[in-house]
Every structure is written in C-alpha cells, then in structure tokens.
C-alpha positions as CSV (number, residue, x, y, z in Angstrom):
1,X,-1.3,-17.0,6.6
2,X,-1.5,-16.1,2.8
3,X,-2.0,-12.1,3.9
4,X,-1.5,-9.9,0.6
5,X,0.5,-6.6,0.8
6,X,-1.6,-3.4,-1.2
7,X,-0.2,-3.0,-4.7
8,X,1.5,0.0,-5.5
9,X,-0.3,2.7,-7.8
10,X,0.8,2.0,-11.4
11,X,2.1,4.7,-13.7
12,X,-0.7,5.6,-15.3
13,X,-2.8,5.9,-12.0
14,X,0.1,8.4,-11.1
15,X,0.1,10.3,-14.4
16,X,-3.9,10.4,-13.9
17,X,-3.1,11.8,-10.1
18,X,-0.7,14.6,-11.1
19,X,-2.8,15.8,-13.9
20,X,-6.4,16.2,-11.9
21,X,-4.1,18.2,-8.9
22,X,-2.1,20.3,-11.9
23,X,-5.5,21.4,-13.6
24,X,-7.8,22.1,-11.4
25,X,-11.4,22.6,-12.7
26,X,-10.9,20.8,-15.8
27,X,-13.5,18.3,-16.1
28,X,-14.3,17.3,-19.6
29,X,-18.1,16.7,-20.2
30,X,-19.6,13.9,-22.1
31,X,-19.4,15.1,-25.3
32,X,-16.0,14.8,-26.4
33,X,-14.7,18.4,-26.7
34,X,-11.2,19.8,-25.8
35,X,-10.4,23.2,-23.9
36,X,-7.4,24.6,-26.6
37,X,-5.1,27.8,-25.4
38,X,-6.8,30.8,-26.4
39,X,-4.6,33.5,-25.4
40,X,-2.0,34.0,-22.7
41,X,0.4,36.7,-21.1
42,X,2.9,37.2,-18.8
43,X,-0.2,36.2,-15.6
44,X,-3.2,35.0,-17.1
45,X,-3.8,31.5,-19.7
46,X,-7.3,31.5,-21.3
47,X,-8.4,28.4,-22.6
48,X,-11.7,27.8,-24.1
49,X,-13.9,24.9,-24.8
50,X,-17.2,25.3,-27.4
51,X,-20.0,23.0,-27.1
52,X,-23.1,23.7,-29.7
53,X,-25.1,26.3,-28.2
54,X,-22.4,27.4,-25.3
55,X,-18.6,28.5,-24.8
56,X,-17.1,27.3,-21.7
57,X,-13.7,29.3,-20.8
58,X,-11.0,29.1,-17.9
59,X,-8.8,31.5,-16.3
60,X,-6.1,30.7,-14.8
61,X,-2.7,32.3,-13.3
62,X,0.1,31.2,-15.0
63,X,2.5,30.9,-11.9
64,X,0.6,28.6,-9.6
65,X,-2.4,27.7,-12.3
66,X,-4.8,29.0,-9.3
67,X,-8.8,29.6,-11.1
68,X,-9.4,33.5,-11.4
69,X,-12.9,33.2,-10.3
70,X,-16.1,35.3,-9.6
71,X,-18.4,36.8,-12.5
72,X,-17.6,40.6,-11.8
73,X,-14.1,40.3,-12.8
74,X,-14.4,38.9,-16.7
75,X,-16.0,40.9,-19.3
76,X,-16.4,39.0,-22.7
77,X,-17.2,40.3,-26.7
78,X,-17.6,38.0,-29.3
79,X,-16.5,39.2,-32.8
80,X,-16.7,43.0,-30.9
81,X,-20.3,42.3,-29.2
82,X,-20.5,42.1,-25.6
83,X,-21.5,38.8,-24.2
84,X,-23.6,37.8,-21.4
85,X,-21.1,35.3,-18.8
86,X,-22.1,33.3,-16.2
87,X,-19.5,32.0,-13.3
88,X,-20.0,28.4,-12.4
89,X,-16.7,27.4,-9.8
90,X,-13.6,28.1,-11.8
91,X,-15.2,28.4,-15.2
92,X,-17.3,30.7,-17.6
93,X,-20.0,30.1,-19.6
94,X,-21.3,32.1,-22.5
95,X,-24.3,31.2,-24.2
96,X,-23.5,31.0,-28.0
97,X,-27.7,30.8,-29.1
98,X,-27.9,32.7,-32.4
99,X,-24.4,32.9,-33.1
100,X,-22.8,31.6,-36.5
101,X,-20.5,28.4,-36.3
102,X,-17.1,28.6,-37.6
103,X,-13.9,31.2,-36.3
104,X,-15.0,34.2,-34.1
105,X,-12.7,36.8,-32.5
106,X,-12.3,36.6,-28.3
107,X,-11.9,39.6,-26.1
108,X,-11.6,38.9,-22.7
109,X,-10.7,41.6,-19.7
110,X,-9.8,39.8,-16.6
111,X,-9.4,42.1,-13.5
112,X,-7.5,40.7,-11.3
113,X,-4.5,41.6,-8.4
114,X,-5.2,45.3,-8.8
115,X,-5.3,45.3,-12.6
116,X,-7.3,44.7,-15.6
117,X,-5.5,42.6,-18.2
118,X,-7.0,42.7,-21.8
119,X,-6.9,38.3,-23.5
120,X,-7.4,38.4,-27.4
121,X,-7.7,35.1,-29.2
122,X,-9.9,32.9,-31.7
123,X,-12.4,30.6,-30.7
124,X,-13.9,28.2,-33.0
125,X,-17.8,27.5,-32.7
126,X,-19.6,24.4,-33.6
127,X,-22.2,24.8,-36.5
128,X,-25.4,24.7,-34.7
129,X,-28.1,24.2,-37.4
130,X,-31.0,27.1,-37.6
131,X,-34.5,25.0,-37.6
132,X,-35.0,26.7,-41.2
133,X,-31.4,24.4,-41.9
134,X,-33.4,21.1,-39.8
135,X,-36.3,21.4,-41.6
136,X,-34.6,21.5,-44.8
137,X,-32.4,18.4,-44.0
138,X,-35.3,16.7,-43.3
139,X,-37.3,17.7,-46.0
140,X,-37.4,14.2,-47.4
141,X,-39.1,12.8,-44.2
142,X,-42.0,15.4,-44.4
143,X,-42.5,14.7,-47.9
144,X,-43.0,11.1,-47.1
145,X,-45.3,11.9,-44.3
146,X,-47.5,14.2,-46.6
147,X,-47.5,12.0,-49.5
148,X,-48.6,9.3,-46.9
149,X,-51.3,11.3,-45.5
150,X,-52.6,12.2,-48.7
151,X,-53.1,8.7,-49.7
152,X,-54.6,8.0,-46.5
153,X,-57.2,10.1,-46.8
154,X,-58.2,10.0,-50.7
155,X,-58.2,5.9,-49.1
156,X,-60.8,6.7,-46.7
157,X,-62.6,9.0,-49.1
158,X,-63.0,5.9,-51.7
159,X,-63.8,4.0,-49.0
160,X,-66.7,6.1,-47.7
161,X,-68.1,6.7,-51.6
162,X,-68.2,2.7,-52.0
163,X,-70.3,2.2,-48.3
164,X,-72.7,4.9,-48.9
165,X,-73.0,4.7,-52.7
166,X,-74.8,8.1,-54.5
167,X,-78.6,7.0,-55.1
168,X,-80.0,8.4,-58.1
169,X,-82.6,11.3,-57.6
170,X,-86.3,9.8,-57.8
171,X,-88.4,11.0,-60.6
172,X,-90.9,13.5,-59.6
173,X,-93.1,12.3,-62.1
C-alpha cells in the first residue's frame, strides 16, 4: 500500500491565496497594464488602470477594502470635463476615445455612507494614435502600393498597344 498523503500548498500558492481574497475585483486583463493609487482619504482609495481607448477605475473603502459599487454614486471629469462612466461589478469604465495621451487631471465624487467625498489625482493615458497619425506612419506602405499599381497598369497599357497595334489610316485615294 504505497498511498500518497496531499501536499501542502507552497508559499507562493499561499501568497497567490491572500492576495485574490485581500483585492477583490482586481483582475488584470491581457494586456499588461497596472492599476496605480490615484488618490486616497481618510475612507475611500482610487486606483486607476488606462488601456488605449478606455480608463478602468476602483473604489474601494479603505477599512475593509469592500468595492463601492453601482453607477449613480461616482461622477467623473477628466482635465475639468465631465465623463460618461459605466459600472461593470466593482469597477468603472470610462471611455477615453478622442482624448489626448499623456497626464490628465482626475476628479472623482464618490457618494457613499451618507456623504459625497470629492478624489483628485493624475492619471496617465496611453497615446492612442489619430488615423491622420496611422496613415502617416504608414505612408511608406501606400507609396509602395501606388508606385506598384502605377506600373501595373502603364504594364498592361504597353501590353494592350503591342496586341492591338495602331494600323495606319487607308488612303482615300
């Protein structure tokens, strides 16, 4: 009787453990980007995450780290323009389409417990190239493809001239 008794969890598997229960909410998508602390008081931690094209934030109470959840108690501006949000479980998403890239001002009023509590911070946004910007990164391909085309068809013009050559006009007399 070779029976195996279970391994124990290892550290890590532990660390991994405490972590998901401690943060709540917090997974990371595929792309690589990390939620920093964008402002916090004496209840409330704002962290942020920015994708290209969206701004994903949390809310969270700083005693028991609990979500604050539900679309009608967060108001966003970006830079001092009001933002559309959308709730989705324990996070916010704001659309960033149209916005510039680089270090934008945060104001976010959370009511919650009775109150409204006013979170100022910096985000910073991802570049997201205009198509006037792609077009003129790629400039080089659709010179190529032009150039290319061209020939093609002064090929199939010369080609055409030498199958149906130009007869010369008949003498009327």
């Amino acid at each position: 009787m070779n029976a195996r008794a279970p391994r124990p969890l290892s550290t890590l598997a532990w660390l991994l453990l405490a972590a998901w229960v401690a943060f709540p909410g917090r997974v990371r998508a595929a792309g690589g980007a990390r939620a920093v602390q964008v402002a916090s008081s004496a209840q409330l931690v704002l962290d942020a995450e920015a994708h290209p094209g969206e701004l994903v934030l949390w809310i969270t109470r700083t005693r028991n780290h609990t979500p604050v959840t539900g679309a009608g108690n967060v108001m966003v501006t970006l830079n001092g323009h009001a933002v559309k949000v959308s709730a989705k479980k324990s996070d916010y998403v704001i659309s960033t389409d149209g916005m510039h890239g680089g270090k934008q001002s945060i104001a976010v009023i959370v009511a919650h417990n009775g109150i409204r509590e006013l979170l100022t911070g910096a985000v910073t946004l991802p570049n997201t190239p205009s198509m006037l910007a792609t077009l003129q990164k790629h400039s080089t391909w659709a010179w190529w493809v032009l150039n290319i085309g061209v020939l093609l068809l002064a090929f199939r013009m010369i080609s055409r001239r030498k199958k149906d050559p130009v007869k010369p006009p008949k003498d009327p007399g």
